[in-house]
LUMSE-413946 format. One record per residue (C-alpha): residue number from 0; residue in three letters; x, y, z. Coordinates in Angstrom, 2 decimals. Layout:
BEGIN
+-----+------+---------+---------+---------+
: seq : type :      xx :      yy :      zz :
+-----+------+---------+---------+---------+
: NUM :  Ala :       X :       Y :       Z :
...
+-----+------+---------+---------+---------+
***
This chain:
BEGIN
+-----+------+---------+---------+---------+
: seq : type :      xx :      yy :      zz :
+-----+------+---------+---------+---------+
:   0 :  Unk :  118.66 :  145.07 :   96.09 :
:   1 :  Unk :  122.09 :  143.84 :   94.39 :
:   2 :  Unk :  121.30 :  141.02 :   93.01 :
:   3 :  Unk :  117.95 :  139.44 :   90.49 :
:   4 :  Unk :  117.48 :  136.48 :   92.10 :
:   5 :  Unk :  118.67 :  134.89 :   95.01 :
:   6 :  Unk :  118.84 :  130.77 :   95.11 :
:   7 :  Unk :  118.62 :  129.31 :   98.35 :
:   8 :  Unk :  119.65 :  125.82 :   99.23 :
:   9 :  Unk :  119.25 :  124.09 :  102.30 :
:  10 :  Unk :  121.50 :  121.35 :  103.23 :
:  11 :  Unk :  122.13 :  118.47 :  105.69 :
:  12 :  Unk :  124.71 :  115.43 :  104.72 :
:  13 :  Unk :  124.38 :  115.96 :  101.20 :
:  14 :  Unk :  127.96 :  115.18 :  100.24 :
:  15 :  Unk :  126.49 :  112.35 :   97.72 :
:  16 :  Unk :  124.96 :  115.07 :   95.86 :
:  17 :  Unk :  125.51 :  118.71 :   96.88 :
:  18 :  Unk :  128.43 :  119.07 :   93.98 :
:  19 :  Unk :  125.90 :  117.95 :   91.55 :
:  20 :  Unk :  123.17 :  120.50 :   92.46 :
:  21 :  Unk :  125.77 :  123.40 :   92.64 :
:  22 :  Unk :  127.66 :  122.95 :   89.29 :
:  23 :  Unk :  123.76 :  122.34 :   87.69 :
:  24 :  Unk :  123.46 :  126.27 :   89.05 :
:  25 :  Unk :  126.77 :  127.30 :   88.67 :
:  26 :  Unk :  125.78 :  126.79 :   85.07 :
:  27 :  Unk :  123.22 :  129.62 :   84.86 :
:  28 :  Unk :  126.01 :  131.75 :   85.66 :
:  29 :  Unk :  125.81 :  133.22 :   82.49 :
:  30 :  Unk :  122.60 :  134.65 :   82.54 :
:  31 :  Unk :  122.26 :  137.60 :   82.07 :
:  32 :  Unk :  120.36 :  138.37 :   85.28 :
:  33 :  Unk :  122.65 :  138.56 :   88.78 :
:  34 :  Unk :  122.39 :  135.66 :   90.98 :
:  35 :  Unk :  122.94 :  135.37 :   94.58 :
:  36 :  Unk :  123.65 :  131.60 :   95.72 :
:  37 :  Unk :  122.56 :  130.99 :   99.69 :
:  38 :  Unk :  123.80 :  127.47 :  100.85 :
:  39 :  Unk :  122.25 :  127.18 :  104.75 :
:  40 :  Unk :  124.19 :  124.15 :  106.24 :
:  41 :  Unk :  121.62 :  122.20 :  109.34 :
:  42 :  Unk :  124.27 :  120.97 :  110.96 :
:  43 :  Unk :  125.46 :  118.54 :  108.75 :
:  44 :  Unk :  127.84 :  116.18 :  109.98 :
:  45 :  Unk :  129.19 :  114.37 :  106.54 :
:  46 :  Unk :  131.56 :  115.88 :  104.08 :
:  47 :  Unk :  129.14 :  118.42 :  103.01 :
:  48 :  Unk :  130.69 :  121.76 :  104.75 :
:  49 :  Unk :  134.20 :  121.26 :  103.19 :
:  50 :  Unk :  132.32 :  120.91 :   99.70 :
:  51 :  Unk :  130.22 :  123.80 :  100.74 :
:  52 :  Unk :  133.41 :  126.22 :  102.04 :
:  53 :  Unk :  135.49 :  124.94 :   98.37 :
:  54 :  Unk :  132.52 :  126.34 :   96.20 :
:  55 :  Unk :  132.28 :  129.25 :   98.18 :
:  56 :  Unk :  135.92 :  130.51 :   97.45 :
:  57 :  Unk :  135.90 :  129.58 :   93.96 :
:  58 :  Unk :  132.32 :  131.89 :   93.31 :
:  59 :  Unk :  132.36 :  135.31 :   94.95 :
:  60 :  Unk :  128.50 :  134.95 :   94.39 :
:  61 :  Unk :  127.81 :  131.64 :   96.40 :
:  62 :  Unk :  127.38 :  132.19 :  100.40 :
:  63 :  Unk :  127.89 :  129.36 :  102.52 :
:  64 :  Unk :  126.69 :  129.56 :  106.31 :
:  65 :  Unk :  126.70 :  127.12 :  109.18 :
:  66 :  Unk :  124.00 :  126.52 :  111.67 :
:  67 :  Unk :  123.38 :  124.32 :  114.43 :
:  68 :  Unk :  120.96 :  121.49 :  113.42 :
:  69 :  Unk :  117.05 :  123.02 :  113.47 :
:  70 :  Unk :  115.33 :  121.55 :  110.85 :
:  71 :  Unk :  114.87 :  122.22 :  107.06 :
:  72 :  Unk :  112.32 :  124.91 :  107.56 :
:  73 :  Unk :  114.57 :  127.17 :  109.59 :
:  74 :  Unk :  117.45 :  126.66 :  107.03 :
:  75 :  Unk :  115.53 :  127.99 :  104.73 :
:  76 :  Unk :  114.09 :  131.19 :  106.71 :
:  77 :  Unk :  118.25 :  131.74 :  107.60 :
:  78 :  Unk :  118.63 :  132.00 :  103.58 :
:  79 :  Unk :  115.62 :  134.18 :  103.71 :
:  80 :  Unk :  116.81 :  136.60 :  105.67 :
:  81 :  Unk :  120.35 :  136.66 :  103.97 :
:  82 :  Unk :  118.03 :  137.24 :  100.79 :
:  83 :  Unk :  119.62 :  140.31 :   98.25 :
:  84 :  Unk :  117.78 :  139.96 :   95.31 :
:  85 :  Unk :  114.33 :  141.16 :   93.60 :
:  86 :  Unk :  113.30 :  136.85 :   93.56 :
:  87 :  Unk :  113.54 :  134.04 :   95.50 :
:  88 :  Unk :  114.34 :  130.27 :   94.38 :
:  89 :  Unk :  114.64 :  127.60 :   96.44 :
:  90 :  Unk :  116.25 :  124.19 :   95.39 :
:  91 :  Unk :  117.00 :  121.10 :   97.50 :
:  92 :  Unk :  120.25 :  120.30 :   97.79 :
:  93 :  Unk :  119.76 :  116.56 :   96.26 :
:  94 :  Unk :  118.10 :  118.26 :   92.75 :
:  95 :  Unk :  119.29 :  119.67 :   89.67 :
:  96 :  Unk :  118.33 :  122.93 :   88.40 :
:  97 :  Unk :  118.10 :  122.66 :   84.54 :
:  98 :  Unk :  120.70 :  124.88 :   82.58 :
:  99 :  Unk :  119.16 :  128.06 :   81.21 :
: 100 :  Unk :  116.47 :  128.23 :   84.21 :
: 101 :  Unk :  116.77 :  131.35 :   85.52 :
: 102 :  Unk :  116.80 :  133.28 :   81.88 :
: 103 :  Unk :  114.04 :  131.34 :   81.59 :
: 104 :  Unk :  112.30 :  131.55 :   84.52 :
: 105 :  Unk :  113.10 :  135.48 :   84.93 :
: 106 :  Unk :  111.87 :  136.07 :   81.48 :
: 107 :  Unk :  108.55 :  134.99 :   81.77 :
: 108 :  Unk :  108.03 :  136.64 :   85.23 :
: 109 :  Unk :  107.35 :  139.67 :   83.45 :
: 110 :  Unk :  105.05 :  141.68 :   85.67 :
: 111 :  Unk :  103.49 :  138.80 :   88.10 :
: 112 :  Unk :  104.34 :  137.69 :   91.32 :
: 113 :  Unk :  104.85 :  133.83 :   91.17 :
: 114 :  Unk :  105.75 :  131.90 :   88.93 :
: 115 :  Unk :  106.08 :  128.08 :   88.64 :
: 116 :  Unk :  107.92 :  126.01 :   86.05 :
: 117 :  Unk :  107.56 :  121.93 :   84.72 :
: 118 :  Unk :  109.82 :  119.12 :   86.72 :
: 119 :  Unk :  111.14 :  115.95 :   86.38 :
: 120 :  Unk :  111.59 :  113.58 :   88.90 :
: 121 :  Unk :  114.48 :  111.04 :   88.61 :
: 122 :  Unk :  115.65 :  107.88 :   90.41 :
: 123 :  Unk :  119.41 :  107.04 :   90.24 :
: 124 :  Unk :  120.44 :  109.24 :   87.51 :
: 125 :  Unk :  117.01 :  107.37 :   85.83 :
: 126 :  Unk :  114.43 :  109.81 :   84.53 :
: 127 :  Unk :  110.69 :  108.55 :   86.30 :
: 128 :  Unk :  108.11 :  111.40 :   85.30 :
: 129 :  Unk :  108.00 :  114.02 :   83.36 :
: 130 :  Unk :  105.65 :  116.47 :   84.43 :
: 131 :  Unk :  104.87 :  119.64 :   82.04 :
: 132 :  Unk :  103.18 :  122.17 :   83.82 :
: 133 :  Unk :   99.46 :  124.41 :   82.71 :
: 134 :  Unk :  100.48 :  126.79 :   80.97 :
: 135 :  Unk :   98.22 :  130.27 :   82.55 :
: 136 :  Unk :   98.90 :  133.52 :   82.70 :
: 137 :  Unk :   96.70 :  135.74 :   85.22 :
: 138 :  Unk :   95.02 :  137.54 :   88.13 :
: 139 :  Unk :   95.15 :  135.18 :   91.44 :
: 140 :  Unk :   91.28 :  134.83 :   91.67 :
: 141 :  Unk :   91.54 :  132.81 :   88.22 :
: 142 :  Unk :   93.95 :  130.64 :   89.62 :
: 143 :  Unk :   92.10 :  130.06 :   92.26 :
: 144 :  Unk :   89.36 :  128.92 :   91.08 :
: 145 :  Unk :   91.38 :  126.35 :   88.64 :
: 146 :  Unk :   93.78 :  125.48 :   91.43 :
: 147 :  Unk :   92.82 :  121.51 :   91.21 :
: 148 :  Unk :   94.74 :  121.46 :   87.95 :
: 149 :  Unk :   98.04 :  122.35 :   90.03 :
: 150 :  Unk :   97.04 :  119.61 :   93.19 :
: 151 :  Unk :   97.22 :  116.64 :   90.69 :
: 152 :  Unk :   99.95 :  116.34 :   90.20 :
: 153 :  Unk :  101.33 :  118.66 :   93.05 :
: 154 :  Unk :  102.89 :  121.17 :   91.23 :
: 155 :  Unk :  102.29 :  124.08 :   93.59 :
: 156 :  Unk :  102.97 :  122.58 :   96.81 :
: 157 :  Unk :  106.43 :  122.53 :   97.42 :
: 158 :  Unk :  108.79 :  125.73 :   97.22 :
: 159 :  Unk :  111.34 :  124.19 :   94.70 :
: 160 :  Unk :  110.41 :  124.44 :   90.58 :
: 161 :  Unk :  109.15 :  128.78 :   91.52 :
: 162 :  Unk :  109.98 :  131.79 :   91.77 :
: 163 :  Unk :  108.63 :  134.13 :   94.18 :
: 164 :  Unk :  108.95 :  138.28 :   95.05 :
: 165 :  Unk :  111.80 :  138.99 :   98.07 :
: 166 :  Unk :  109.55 :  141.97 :   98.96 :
: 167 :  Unk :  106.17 :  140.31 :   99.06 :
: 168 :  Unk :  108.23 :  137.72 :  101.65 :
: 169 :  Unk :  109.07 :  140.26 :  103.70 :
: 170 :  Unk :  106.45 :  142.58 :  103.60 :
: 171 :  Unk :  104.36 :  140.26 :  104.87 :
: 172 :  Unk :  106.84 :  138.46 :  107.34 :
: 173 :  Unk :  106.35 :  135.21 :  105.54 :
: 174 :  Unk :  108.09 :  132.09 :  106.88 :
: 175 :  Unk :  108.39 :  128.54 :  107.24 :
: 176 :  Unk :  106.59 :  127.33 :  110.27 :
: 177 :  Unk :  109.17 :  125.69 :  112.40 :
: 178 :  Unk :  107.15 :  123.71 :  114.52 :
: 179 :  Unk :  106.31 :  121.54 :  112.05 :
: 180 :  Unk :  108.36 :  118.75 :  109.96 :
: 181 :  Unk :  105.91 :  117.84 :  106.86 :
: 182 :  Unk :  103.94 :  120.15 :  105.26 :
: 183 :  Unk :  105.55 :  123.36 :  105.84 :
: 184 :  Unk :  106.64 :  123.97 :  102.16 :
: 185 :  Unk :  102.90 :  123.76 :  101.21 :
: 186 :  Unk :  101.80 :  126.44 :  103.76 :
: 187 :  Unk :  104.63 :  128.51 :  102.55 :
: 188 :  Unk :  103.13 :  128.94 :   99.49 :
: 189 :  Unk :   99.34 :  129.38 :  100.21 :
: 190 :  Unk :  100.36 :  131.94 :  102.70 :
: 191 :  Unk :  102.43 :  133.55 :  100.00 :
: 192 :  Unk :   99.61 :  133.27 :   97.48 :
: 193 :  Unk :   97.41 :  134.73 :   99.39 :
: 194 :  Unk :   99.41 :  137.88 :   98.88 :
: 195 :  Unk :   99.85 :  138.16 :   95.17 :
: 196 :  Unk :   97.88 :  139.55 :   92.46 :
: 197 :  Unk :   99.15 :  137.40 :   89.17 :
: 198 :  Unk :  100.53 :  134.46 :   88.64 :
: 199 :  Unk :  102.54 :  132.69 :   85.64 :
: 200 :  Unk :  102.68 :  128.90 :   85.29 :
: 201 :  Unk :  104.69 :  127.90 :   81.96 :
: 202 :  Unk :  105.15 :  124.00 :   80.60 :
: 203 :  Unk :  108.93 :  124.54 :   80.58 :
: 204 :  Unk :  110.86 :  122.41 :   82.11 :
: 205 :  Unk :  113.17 :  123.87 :   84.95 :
: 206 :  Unk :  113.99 :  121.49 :   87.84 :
: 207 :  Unk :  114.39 :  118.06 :   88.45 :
: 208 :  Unk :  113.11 :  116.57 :   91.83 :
: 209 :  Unk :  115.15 :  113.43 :   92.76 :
: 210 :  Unk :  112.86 :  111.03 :   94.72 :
: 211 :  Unk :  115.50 :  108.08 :   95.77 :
: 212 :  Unk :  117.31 :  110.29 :   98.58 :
: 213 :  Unk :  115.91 :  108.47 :  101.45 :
: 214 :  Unk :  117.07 :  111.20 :  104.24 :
: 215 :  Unk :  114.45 :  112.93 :  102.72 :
: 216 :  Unk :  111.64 :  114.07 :  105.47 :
: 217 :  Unk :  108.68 :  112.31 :  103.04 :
: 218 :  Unk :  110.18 :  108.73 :  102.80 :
: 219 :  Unk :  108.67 :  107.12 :  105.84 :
: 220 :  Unk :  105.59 :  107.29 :  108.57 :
: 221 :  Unk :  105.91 :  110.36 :  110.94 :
: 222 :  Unk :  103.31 :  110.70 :  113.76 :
: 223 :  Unk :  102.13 :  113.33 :  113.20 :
: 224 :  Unk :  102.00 :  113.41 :  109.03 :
: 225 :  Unk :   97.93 :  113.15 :  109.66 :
: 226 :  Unk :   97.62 :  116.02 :  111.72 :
: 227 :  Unk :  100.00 :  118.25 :  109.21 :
: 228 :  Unk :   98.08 :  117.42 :  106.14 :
: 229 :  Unk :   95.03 :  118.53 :  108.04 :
: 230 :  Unk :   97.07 :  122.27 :  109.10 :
: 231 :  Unk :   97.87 :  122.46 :  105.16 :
: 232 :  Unk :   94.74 :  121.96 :  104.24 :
: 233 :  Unk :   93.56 :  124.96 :  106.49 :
: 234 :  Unk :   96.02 :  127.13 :  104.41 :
: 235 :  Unk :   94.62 :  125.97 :  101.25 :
: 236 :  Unk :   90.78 :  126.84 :  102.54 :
: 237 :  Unk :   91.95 :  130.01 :  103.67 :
: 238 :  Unk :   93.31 :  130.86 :   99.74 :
: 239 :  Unk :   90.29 :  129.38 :   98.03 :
: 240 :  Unk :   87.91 :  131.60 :  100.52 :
: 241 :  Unk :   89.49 :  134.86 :  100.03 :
: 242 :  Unk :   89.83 :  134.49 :   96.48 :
: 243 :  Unk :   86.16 :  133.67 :   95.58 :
: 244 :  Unk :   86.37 :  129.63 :   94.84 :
: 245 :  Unk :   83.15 :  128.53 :   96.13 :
: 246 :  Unk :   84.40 :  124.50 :   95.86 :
: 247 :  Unk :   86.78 :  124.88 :   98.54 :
: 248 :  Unk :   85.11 :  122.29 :  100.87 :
: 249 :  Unk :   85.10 :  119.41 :   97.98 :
: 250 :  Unk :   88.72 :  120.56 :   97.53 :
: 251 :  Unk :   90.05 :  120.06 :  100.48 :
: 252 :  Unk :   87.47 :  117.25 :  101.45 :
: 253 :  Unk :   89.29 :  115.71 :   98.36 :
: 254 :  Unk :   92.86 :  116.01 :   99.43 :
: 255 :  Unk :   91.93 :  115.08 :  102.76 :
: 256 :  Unk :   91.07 :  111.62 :  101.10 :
: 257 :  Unk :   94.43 :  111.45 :   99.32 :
: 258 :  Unk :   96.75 :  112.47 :  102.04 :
: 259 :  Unk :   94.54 :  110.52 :  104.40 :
: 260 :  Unk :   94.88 :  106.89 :  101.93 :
: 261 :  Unk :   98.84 :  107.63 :  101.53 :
: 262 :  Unk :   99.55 :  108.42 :  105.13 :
: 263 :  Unk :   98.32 :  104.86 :  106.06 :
: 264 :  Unk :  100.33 :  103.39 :  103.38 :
: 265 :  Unk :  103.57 :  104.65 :  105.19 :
: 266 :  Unk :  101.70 :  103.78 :  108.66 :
: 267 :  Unk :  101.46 :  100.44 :  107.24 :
: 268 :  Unk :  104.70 :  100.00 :  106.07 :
: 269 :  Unk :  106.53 :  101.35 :  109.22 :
: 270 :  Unk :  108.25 :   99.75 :  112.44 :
: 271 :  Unk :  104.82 :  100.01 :  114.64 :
: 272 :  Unk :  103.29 :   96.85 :  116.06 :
: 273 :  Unk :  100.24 :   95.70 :  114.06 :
: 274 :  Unk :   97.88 :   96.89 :  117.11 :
: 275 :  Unk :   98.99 :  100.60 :  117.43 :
: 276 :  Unk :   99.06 :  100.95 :  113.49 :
: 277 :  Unk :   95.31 :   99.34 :  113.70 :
: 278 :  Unk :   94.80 :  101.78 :  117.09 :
: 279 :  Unk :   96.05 :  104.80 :  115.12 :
: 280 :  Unk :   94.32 :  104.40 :  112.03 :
: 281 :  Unk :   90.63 :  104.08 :  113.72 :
: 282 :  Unk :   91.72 :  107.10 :  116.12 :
: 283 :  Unk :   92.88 :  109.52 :  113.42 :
: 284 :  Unk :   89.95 :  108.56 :  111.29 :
: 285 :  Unk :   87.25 :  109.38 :  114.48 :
: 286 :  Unk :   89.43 :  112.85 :  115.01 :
: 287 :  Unk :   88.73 :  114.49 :  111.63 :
: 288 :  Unk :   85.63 :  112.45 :  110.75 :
: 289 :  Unk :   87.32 :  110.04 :  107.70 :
: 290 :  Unk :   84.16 :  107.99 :  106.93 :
: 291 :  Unk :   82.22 :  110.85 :  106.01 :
: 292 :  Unk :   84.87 :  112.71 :  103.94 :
: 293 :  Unk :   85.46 :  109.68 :  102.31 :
: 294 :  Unk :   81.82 :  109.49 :  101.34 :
: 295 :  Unk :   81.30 :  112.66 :  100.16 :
: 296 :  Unk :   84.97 :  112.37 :   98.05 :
: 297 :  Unk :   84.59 :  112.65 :   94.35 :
: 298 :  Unk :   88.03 :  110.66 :   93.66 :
: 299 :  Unk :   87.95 :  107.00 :   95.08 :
: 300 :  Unk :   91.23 :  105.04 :   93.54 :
: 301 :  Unk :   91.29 :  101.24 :   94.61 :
: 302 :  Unk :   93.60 :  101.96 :   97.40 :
: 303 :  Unk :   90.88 :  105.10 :   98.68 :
: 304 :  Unk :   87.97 :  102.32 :   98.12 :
: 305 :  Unk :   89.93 :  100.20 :  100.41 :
: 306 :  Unk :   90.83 :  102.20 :  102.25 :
: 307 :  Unk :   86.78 :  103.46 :  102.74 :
: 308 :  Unk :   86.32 :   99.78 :  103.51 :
: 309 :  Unk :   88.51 :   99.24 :  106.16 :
: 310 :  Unk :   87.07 :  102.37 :  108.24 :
: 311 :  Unk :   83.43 :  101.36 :  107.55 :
: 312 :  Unk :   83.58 :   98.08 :  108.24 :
: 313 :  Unk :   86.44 :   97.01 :  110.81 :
: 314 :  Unk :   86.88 :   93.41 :  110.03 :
: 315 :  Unk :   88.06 :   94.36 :  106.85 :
: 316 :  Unk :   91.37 :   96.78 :  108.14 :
: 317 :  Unk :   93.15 :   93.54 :  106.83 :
: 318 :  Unk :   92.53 :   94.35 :  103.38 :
: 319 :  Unk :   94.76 :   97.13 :  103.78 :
: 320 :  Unk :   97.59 :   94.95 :  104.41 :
: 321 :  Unk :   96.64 :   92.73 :  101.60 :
: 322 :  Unk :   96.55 :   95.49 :   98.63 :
: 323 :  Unk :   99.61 :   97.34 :  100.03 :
: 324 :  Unk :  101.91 :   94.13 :  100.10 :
: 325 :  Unk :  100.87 :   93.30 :   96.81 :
: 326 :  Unk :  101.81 :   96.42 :   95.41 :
: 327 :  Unk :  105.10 :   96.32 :   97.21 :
: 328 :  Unk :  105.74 :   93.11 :   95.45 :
: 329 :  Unk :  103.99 :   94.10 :   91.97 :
: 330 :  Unk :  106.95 :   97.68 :   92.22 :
: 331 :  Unk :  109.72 :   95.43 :   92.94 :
: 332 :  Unk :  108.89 :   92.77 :   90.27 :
: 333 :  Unk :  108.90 :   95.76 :   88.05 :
: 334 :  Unk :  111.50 :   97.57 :   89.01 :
: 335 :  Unk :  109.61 :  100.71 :   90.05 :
+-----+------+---------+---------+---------+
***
């Protein structure tokens, strides 16, 4: 392969923030490991191709390539397959790869097949969280079976912040499932994982995760956002089993919970009438058996209890309503 590492970004009307993201990578140019740069245009319709097309003839390194709008998860299989390099990274094209990442990232790959790095997230140029990763270095089964410590927070569900083995990709005809639009990055990697043998997971920080880009696919109520967390948690069974962790059902049963209480918060929040919110809640809940999982959950937060409330007892579904404004109102009088 000709180059180390290859860096793919997918992009679609990004021209607030694609120049920041490249000249953050353009600065690990001089690492001492070759990079290949992948931009995968969806069909953007902005100001973001020109930028694209100017970076690409100033770098001999950076690829740019055009496709017809198909969704983030299809962008990024394109840069797969365009993939010349021992590694893959993926960054989004509204965050900043810190300076000195890939030396960084490269050096502590040593002989394993993933690796994933510490993040920031940021608001408006404002830092929000820092988030230092575990620190572990070992086989996959030990990983495994301490994978809660990477759920909360999420560090190993998305494909940004890691670095992961071209050939494992392709020897196994890993990709991004296209038929979906939330979720995919998750089953990305637990399909991935379930291919590797060791892993590295260092404190470092190497990527910062902007969270005010509201184009972004998690920023509002989809659908079908239920039914996805329900396919990623399938994924994330199928790793625990085959790698011996014998909690897998309080795992997921767990996440299920979470997903389950923040999914309604965006149902609640969005443009539906009050009676089809109220109609889809109770429905989803009866399709993958809520009340129960919610019983047998080992994390209850006030908005889970609530949440646990409203499906037991149906009167209360206006409690929901009640907590969720009040937080609304609590963020904005503090400026979160």
């Amino acid at each position: 392969m000709k180059y180390d590492i290859a860096v793919i970004i997918p992009v679609y009307n990004c021209e607030n923030y694609i120049k920041e993201c490249l000249e953050a990578i353009i600065l690990n140019f001089n690492s001492k490991y070759k990079m290949q740069v992948i931009i995968i245009d969806d069909g953007s319709r902005d100001n973001t191709a020109n930028i694209c097309k100017d970076y690409q003839k100033r770098y001999r390194n950076i690829t740019y390539k055009y496709q017809e709008n198909q969704g983030v998860s299809v962008a990024r299989n394109t840069g797969l397959y365009m993939a010349d390099a021992k590694f893959v990274m993926f960054v989004d094209a509204d965050d900043i790869l810190c300076m000195n990442a890939i030396d960084i990232c490269l050096d502590n790959m040593k002989n394993a097949d993933f690796l994933i790095g510490g993040y920031t997230t940021f608001k408006s140029n404002f830092l929000m969280e820092k988030n230092e990763n575990i620190e572990f270095y070992g086989n996959i089964k030990d990983f495994a079976n301490e994978i809660e410590k990477w759920l909360y927070p999420p560090y190993v569900l998305s494909p940004w912040g890691k670095v992961f083995k071209n050939d494992i990709i392709k020897d196994n005809n890993i990709k991004f499932l296209r038929n979906i639009n939330y979720g995919e990055d998750a089953i990305f990697v637990f399909e991935y994982l379930c291919n590797v043998k060791d892993v590295v997971s260092m404190a470092q920080i190497i990527y910062n995760h902007r969270v005010d880009n509201y184009n972004s696919l998690g920023s509002g109520y989809k659908s079908n956002l239920i039914d996805c967390d329900i396919m990623v948690n399938k994924y994330l069974e199928k790793f625990l089993k085959e790698n011996g962790n014998d909690k897998y059902e309080v795992i997921c049963n767990d996440r299920f919970v979470q997903n389950f209480s923040g999914n309604i918060r965006k149902l609640i929040f969005s443009d539906l009438k009050f009676g089809e919110k109220k109609k889809i809640f109770f429905n989803k809940a009866l399709e993958y058996k809520a009340i129960e999982k919610f019983e047998a959950s080992n994390k209850k937060n006030l908005a889970e209890k609530i949440t646990y409330l409203a499906l037991k007892y149906k009167k209360l579904y206006f409690l929901l309503y009640l907590h969720y404004v009040k937080r609304s109102i609590e963020r904005i009088i503090g400026g979160k």
